[in-house]
mmJSON file of the N, C-alpha and C atoms, coordinates in Angstrom:
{"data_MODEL":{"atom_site":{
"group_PDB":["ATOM","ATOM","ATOM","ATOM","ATOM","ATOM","ATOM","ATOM","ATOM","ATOM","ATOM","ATOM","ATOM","ATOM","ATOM","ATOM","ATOM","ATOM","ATOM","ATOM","ATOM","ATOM","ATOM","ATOM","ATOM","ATOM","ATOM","ATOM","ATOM","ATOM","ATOM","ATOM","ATOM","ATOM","ATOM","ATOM","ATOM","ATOM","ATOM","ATOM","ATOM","ATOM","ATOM","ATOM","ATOM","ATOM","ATOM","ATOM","ATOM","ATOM","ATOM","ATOM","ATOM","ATOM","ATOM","ATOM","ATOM","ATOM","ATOM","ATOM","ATOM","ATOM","ATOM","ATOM","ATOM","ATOM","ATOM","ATOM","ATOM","ATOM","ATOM","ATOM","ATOM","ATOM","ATOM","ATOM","ATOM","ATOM","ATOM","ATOM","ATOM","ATOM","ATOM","ATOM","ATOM","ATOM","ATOM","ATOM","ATOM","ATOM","ATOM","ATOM","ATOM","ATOM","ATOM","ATOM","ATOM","ATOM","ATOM","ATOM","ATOM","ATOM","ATOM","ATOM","ATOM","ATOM","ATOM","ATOM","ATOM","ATOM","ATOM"],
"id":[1,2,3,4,5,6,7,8,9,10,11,12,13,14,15,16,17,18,19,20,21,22,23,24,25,26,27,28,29,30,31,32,33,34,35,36,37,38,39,40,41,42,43,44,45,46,47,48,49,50,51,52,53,54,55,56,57,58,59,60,61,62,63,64,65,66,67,68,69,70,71,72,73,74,75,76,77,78,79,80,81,82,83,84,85,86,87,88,89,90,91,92,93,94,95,96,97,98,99,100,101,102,103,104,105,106,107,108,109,110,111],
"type_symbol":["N","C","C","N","C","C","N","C","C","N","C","C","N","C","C","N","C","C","N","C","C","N","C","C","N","C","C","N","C","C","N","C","C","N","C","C","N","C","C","N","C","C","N","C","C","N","C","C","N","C","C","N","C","C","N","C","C","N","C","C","N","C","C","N","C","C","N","C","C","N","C","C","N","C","C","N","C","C","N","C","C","N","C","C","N","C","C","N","C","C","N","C","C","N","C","C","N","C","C","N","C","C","N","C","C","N","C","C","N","C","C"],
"label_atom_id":["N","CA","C","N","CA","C","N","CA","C","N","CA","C","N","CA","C","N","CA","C","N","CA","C","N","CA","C","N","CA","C","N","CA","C","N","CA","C","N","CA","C","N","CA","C","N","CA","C","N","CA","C","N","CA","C","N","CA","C","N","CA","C","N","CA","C","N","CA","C","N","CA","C","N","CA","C","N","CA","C","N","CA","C","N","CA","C","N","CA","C","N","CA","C","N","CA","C","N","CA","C","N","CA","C","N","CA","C","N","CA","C","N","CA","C","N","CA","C","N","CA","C","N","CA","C","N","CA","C"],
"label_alt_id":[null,null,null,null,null,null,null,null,null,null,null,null,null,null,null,null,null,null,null,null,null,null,null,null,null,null,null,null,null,null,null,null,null,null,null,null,null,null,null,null,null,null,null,null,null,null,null,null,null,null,null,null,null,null,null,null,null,null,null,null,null,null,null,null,null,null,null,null,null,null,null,null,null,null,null,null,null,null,null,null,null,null,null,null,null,null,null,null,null,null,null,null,null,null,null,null,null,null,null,null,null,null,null,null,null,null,null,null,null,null,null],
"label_comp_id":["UNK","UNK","UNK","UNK","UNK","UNK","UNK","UNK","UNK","UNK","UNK","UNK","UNK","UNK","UNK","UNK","UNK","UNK","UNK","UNK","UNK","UNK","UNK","UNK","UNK","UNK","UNK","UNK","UNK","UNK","UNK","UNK","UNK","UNK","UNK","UNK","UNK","UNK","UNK","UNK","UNK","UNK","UNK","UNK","UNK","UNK","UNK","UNK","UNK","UNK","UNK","UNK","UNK","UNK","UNK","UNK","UNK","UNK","UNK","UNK","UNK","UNK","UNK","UNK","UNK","UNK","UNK","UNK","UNK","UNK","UNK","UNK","UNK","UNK","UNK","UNK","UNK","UNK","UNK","UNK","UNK","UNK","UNK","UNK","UNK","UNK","UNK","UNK","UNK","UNK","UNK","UNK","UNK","UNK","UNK","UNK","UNK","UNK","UNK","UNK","UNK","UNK","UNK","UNK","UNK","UNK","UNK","UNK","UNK","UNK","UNK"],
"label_asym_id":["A","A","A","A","A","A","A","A","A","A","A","A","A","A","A","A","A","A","A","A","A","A","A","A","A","A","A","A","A","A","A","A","A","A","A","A","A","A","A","A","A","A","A","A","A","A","A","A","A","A","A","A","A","A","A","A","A","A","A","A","A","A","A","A","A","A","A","A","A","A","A","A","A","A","A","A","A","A","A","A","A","A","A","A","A","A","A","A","A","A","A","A","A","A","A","A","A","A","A","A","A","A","A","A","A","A","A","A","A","A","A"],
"label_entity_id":["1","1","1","1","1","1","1","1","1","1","1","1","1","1","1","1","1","1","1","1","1","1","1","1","1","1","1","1","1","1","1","1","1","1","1","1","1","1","1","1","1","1","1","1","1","1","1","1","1","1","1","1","1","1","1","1","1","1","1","1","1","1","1","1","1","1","1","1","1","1","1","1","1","1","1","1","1","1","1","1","1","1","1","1","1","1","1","1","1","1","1","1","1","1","1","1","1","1","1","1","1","1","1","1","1","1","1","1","1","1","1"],
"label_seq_id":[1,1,1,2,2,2,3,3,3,4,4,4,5,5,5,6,6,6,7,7,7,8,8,8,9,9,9,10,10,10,11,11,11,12,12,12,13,13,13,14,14,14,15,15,15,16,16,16,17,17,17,18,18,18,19,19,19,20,20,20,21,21,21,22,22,22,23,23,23,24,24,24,25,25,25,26,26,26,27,27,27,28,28,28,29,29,29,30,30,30,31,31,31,32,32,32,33,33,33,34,34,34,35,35,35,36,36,36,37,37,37],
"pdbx_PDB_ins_code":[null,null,null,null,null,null,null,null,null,null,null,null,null,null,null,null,null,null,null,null,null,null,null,null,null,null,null,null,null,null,null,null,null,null,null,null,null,null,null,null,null,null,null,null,null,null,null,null,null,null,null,null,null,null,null,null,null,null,null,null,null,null,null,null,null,null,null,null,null,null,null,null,null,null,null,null,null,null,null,null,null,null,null,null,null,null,null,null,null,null,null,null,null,null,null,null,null,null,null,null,null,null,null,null,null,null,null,null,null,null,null],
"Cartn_x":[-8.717,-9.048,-8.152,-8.394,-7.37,-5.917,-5.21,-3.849,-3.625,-4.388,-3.825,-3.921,-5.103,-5.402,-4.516,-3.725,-2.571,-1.393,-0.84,-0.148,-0.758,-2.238,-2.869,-2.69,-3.153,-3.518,-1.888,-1.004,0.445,0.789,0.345,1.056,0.309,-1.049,-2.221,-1.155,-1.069,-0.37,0.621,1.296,2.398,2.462,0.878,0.561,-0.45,-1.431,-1.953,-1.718,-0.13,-0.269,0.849,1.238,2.03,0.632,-0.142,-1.706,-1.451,-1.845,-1.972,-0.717,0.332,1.667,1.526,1.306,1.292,0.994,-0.663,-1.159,-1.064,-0.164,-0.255,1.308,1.97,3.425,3.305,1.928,1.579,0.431,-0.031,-0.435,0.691,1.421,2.923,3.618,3.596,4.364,3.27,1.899,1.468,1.24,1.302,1.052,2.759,3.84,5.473,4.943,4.134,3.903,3.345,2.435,1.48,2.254,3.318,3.755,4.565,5.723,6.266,6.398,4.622,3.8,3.521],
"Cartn_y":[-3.124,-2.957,-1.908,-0.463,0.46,0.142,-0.795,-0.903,-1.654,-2.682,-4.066,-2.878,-1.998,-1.652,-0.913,-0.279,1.308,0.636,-0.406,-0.475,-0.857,-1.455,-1.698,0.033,1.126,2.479,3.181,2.581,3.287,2.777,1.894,1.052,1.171,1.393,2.258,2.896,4.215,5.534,4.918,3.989,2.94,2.359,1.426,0.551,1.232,2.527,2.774,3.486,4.448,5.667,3.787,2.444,1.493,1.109,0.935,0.127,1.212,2.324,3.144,3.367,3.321,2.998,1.646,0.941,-0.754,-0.548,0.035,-0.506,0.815,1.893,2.441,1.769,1.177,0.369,-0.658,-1.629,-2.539,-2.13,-0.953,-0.296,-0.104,0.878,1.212,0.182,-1.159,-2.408,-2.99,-3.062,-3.243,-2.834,-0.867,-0.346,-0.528,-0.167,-1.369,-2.15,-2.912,-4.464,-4.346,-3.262,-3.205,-2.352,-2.015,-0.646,-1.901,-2.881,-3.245,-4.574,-4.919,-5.325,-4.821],
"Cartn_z":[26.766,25.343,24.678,25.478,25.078,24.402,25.275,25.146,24.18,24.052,23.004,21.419,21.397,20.165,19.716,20.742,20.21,19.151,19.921,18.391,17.31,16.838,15.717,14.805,16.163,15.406,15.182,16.084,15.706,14.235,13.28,12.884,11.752,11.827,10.519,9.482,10.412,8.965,8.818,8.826,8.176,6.824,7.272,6.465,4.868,5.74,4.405,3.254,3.414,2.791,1.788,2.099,1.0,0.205,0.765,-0.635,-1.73,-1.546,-3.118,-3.866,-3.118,-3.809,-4.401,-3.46,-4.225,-6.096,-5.26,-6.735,-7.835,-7.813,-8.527,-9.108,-8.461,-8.725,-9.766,-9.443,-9.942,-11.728,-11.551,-12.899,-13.392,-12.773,-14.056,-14.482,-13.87,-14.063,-15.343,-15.766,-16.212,-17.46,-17.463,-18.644,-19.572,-18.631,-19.29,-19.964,-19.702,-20.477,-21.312,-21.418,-22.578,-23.719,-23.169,-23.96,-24.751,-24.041,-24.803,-25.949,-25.788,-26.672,-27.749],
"occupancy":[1.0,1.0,1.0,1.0,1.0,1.0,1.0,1.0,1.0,1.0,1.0,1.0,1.0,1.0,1.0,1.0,1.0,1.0,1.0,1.0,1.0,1.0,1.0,1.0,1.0,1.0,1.0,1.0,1.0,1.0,1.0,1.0,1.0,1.0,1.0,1.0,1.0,1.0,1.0,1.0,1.0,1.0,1.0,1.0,1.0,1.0,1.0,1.0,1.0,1.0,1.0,1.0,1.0,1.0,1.0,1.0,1.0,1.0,1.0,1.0,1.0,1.0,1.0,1.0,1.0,1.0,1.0,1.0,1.0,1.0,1.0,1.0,1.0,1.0,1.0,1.0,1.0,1.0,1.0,1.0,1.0,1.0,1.0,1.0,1.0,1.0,1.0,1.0,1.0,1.0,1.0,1.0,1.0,1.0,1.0,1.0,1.0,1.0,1.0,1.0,1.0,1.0,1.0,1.0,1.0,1.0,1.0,1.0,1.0,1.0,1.0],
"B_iso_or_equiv":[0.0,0.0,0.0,0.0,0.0,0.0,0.0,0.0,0.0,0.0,0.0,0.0,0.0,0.0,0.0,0.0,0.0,0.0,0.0,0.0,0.0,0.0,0.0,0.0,0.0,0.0,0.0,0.0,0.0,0.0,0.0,0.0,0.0,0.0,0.0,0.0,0.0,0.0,0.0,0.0,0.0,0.0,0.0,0.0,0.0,0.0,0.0,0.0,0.0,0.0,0.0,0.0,0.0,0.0,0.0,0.0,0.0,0.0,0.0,0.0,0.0,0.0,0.0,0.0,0.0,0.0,0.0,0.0,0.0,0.0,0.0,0.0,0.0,0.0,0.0,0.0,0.0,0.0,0.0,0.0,0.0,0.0,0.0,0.0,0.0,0.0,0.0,0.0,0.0,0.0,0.0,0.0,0.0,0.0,0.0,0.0,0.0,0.0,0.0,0.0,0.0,0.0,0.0,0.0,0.0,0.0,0.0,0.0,0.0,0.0,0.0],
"pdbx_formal_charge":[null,null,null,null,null,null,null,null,null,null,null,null,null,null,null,null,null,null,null,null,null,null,null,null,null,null,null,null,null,null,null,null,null,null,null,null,null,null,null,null,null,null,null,null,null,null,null,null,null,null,null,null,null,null,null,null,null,null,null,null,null,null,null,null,null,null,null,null,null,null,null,null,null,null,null,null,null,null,null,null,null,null,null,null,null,null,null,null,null,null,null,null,null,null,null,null,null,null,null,null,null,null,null,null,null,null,null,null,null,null,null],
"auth_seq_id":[1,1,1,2,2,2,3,3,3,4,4,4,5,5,5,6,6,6,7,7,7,8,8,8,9,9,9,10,10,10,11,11,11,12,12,12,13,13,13,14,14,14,15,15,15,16,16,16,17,17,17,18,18,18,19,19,19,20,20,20,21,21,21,22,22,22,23,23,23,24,24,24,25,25,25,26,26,26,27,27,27,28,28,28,29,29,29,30,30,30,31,31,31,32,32,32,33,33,33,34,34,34,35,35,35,36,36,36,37,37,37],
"auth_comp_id":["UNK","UNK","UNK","UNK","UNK","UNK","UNK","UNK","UNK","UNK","UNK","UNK","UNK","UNK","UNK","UNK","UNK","UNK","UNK","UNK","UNK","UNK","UNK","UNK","UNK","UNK","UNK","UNK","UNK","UNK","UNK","UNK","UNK","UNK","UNK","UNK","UNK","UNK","UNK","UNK","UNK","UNK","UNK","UNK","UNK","UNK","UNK","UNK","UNK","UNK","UNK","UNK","UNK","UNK","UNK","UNK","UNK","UNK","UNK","UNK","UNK","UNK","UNK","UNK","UNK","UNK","UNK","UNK","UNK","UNK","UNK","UNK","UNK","UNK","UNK","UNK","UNK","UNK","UNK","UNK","UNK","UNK","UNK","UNK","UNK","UNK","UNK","UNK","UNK","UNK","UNK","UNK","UNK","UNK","UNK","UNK","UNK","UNK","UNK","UNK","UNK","UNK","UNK","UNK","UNK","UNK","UNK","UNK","UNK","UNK","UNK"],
"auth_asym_id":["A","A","A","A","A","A","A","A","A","A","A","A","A","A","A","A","A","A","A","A","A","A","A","A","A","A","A","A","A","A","A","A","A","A","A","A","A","A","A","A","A","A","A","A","A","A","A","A","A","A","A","A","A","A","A","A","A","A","A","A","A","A","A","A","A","A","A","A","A","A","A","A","A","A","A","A","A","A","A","A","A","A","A","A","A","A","A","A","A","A","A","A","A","A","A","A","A","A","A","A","A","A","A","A","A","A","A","A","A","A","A"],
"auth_atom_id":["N","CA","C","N","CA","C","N","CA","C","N","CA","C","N","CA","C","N","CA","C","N","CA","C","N","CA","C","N","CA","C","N","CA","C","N","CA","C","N","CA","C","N","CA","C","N","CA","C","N","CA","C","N","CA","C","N","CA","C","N","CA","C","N","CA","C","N","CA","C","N","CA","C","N","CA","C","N","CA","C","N","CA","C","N","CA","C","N","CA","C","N","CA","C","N","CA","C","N","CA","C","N","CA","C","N","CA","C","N","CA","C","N","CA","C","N","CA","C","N","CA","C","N","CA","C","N","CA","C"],
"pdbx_PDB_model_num":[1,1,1,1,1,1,1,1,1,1,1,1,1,1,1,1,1,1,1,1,1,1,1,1,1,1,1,1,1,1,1,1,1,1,1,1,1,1,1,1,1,1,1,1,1,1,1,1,1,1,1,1,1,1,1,1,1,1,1,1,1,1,1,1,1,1,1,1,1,1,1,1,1,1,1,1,1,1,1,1,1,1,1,1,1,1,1,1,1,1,1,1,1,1,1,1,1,1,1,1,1,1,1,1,1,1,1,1,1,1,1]
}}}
């Protein structure tokens, strides 16, 4: 069990610190749009 999971947890602080980038990427891409409305 141990082993299969380590690269799931190596591979975590990878994946989560891109979501709040995502979507703060995807607001600024949005409020652009509104601005140039």
């Amino acid at each position: 069990m141990l082993p299969t999971a380590w690269p799931v947890f190596d591979s975590l602080p990878l994946v989560t610190p891109s979501i709040p980038l995502g979507i703060a990427f995807e607001l600024a891409l949005q409020c652009n749009r509104n601005r140039s409305l």
